[in-house]
C-alpha positions as CSV (number, residue, x, y, z in Angstrom):
1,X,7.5,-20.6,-11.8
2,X,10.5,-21.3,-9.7
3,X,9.9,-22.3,-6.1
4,X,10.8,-20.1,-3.1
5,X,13.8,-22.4,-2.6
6,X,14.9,-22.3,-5.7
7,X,15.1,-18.3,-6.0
8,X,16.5,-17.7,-2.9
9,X,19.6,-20.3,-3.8
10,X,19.9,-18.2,-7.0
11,X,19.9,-15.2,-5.0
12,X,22.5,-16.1,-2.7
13,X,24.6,-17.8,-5.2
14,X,24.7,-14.2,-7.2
15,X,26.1,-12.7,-3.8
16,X,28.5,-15.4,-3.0
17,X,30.3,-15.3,-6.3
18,X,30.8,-11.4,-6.5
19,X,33.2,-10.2,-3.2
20,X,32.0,-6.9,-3.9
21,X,28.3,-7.6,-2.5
22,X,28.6,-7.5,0.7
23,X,25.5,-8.3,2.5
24,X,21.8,-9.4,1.2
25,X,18.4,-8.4,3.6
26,X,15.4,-10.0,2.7
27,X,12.6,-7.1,3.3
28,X,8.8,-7.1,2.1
29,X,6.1,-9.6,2.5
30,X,8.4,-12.5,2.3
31,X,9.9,-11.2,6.0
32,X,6.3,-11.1,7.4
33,X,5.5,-14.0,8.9
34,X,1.7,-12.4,9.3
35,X,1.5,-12.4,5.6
36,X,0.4,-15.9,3.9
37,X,2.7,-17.0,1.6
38,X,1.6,-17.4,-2.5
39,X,3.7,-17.8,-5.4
40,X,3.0,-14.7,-6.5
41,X,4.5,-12.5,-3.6
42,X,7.5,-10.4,-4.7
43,X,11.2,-11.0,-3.9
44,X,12.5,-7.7,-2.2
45,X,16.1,-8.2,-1.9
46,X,18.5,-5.5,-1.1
47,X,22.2,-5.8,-1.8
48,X,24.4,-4.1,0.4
49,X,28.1,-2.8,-1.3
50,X,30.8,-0.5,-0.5
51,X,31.3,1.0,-4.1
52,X,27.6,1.4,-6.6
53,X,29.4,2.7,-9.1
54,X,29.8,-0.6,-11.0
55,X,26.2,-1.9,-10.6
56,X,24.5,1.8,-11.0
57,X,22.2,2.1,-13.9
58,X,23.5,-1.1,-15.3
59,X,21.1,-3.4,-16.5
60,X,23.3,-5.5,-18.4
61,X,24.9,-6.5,-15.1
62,X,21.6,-7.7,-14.1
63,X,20.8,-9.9,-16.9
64,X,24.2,-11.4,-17.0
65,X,23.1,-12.9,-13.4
66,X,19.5,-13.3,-13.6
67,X,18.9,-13.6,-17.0
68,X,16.3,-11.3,-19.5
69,X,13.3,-10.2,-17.8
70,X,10.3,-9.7,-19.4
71,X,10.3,-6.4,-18.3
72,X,12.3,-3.8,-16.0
73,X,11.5,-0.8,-13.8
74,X,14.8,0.8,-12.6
75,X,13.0,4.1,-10.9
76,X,16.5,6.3,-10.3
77,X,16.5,6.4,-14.5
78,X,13.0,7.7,-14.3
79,X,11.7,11.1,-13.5
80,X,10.6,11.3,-10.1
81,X,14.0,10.0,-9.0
82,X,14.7,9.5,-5.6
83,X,18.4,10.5,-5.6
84,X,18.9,8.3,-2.3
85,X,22.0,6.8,-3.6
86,X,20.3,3.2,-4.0
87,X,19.9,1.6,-7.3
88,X,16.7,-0.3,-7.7
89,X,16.3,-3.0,-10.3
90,X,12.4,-4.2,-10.7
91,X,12.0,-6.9,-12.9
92,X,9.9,-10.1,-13.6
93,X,11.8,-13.3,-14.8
94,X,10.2,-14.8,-17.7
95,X,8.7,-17.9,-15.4
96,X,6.9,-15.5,-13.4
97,X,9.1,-14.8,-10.4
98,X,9.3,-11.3,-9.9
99,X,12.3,-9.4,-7.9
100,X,13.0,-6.0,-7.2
101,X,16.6,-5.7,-6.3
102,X,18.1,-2.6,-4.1
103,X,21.7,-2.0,-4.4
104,X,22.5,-0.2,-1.1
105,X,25.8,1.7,-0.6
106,X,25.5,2.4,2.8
107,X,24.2,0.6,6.4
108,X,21.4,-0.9,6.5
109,X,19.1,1.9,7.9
110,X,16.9,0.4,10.7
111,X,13.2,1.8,10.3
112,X,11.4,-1.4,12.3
113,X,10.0,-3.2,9.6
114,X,9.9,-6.7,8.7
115,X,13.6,-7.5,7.6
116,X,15.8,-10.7,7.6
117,X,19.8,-11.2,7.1
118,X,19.9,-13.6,4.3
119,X,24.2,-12.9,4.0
120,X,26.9,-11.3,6.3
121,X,30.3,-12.0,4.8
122,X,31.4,-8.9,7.4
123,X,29.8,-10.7,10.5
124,X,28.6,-8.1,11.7
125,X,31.5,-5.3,11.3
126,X,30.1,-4.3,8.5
127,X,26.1,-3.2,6.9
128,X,24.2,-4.5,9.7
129,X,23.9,-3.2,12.9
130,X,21.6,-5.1,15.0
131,X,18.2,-5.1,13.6
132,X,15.3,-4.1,15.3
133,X,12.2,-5.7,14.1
134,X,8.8,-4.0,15.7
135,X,6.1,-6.4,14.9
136,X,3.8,-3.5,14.8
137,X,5.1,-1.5,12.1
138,X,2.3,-2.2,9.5
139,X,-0.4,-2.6,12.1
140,X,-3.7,-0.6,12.3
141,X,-2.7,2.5,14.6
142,X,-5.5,3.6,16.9
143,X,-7.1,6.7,15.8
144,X,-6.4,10.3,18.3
145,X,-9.5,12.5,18.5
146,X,-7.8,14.6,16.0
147,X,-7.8,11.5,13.3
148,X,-11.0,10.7,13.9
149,X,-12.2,14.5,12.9
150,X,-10.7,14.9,10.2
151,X,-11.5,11.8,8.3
152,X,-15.1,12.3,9.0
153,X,-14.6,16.1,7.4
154,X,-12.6,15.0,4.4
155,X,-15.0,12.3,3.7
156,X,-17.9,14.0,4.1
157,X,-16.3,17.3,2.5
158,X,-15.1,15.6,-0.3
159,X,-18.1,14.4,-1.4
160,X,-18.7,17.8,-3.0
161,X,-16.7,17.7,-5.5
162,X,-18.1,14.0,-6.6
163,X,-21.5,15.4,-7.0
164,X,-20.3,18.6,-9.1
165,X,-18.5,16.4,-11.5
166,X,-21.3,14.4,-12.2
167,X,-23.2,16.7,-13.0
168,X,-20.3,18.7,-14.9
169,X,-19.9,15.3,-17.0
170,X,-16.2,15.4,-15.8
171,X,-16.0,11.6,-15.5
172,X,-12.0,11.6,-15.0
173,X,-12.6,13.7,-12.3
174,X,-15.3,12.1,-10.9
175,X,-14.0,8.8,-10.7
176,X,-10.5,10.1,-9.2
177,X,-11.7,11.9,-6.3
178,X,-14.5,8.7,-5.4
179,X,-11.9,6.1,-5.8
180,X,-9.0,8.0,-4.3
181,X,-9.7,11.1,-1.8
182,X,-13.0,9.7,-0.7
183,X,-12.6,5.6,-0.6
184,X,-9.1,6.5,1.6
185,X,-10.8,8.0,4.3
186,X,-13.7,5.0,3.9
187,X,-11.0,2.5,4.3
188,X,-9.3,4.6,7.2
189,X,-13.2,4.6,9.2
190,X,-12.9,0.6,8.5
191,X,-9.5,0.5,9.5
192,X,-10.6,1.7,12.6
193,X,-13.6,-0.6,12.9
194,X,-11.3,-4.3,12.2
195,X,-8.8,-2.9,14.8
196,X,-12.3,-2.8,17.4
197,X,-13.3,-5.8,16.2
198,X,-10.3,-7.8,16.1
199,X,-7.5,-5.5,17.8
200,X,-5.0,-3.4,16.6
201,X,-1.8,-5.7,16.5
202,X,-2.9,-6.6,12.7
203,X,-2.4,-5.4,9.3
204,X,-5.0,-4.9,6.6
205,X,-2.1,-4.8,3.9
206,X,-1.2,-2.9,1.2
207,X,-3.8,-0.7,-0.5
208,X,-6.4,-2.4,2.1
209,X,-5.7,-5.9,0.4
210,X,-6.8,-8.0,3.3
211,X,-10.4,-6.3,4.0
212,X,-12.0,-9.1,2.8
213,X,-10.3,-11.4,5.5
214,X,-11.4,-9.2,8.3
215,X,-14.8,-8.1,7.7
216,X,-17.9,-10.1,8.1
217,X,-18.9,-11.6,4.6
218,X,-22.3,-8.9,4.5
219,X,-20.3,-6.0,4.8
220,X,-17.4,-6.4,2.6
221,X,-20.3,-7.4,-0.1
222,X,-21.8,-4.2,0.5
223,X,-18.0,-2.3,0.6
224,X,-17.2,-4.1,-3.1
225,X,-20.8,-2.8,-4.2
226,X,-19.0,0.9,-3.6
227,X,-16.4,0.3,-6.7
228,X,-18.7,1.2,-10.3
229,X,-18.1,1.4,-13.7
230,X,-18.6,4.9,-15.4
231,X,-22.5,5.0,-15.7
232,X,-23.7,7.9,-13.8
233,X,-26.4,6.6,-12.1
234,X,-24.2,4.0,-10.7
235,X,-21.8,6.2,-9.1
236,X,-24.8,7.4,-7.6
237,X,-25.5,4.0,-6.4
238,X,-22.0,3.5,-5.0
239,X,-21.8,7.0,-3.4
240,X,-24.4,6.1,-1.5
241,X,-23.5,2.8,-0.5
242,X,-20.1,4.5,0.8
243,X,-22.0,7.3,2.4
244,X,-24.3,4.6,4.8
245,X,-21.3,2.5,5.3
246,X,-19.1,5.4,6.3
247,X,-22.3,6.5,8.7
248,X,-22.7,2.8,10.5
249,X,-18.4,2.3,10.8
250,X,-18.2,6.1,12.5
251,X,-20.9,6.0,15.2
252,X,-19.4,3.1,16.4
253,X,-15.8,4.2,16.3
254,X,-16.6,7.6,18.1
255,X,-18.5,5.7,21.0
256,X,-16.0,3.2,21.3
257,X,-13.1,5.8,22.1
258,X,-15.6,8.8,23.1
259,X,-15.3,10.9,20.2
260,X,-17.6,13.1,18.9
261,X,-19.0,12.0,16.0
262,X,-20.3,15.3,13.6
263,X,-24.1,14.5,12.3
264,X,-24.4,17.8,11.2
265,X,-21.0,17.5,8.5
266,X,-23.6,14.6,7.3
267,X,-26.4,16.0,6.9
268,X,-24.9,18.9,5.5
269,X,-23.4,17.2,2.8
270,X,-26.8,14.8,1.8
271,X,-28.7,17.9,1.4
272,X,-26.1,19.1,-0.7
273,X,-25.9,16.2,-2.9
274,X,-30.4,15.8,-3.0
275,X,-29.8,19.9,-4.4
276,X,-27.1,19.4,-7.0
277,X,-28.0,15.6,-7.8
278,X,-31.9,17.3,-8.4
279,X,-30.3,19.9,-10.4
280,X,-27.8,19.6,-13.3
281,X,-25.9,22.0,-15.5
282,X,-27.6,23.4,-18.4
283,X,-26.7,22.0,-21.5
């Protein structure tokens, strides 16, 4: 795998030979500095040129200066398109390196996060107004009493659905609503708890990636005994991991900024679960 130096030479070098390419930002987790660096970290790169027609859904253009990926993602061919007017090339090189590559027709649009001016050949007249960077665009945001409220109801309500499926045999189901509607409002509550802990002006990262980092060693092993497999009586097991933990992060998190904190949406929904978990369908 090619070194950091190494692929950001090659980068530049593509823009320096082709006038057309007018600018290249560096964006992602490589212009974080509160993100450690690995080898395995993406290279978001955004080209910035007056005229996309000639590098618009044209792969070949991206081979002919990179050379033949392993595999490419260009999401404006797929459905779902954007229709922004960018052109995104995701690809991984065959050592490894992976890049995904905007082609931007327009100036760069200043939103606050991490970014860094890798090439101006326009000093300034041109793609890039001045760039403002907020250092807090990815952190942990406090929660309003409102936030609080309604992650405790859509955790607790959401269980509901969990319990039927179980007992409907609707695994698919099951495991999508545990793992995705309920387990986002779990990582919002400990969100909420690292940022009381350790302040707000951090990150927990992309899909909660740096949990681990921030809470103590006994909880995240209790938080990693929430994800199961697809015995029954294990998701269970892991429901009710999540439903403690959620219990012991709230309390907290409502004294801390006076919020109420709903015992009754808690109860409601245990009782609940003991009468449906006590009583499946009739085969």
């Amino acid at each position: 795998m090619r070194t950091e130096k190494e692929m950001m030479d090659l980068i530049l070098q593509v823009a320096n030979a082709d006038d057309r390419i007018r600018g290249v930002l560096l964006a992602g987790s490589r212009a974080d500095i509160s993100v450690p660096k690995d080898k395995h970290q993406d290279y978001d790169v955004e080209y910035y040129v007056a005229d996309i027609s000639p590098f618009y859904n044209n792969p070949d253009w991206v081979i002919g200066q990179f050379g033949k990926p392993l595999i490419m993602q260009m999401p404006e061919a797929l459905r779902g398109a954007m229709g922004s007017g960018h052109f995104n090339y995701q690809f991984i090189l065959p050592d490894g390196v992976r890049i995904d590559l905007n082609i931007v027709p327009h100036k760069y649009e200043d939103n606050g996060s991490p970014a860094i001016v890798l090439l101006d050949k326009d000093d300034g007249n041109g793609f890039f107004p001045p760039i403002r960077i907020n250092p807090k665009h990815w952190h942990i945001k406090p929660p309003t009493a409102l936030d609080y409220a309604s992650c405790c109801n859509n955790f607790w309500w959401c269980l509901n659905n969990v319990a039927k499926g179980i007992q409907r045999d609707e695994l698919p189901y099951v495991k999508e609503v545990l793992d995705s509607w309920v387990r986002s409002t779990l990582h919002e509550m400990m969100d909420w708890h690292i940022g009381m802990q350790h302040g707000f002006d951090l990150s927990t990262g992309k899909c909660h990636r740096f949990l681990k980092r921030y809470l103590s060693p006994a909880l995240y092993a209790r938080y990693t005994a929430t994800y199961c497999g697809s015995d029954y009586n294990d998701i269970w097991d892991a429901m009710a991991i999540m439903c403690d933990l959620f219990h012991e992060l709230a309390i907290p998190v409502a004294n801390h900024f006076g919020f109420i904190y709903r015992q009754d949406e808690e109860d409601g929904i245990r009782e609940y679960i003991r009468i449906t978990k006590g009583s499946p369908l009739a085969t």
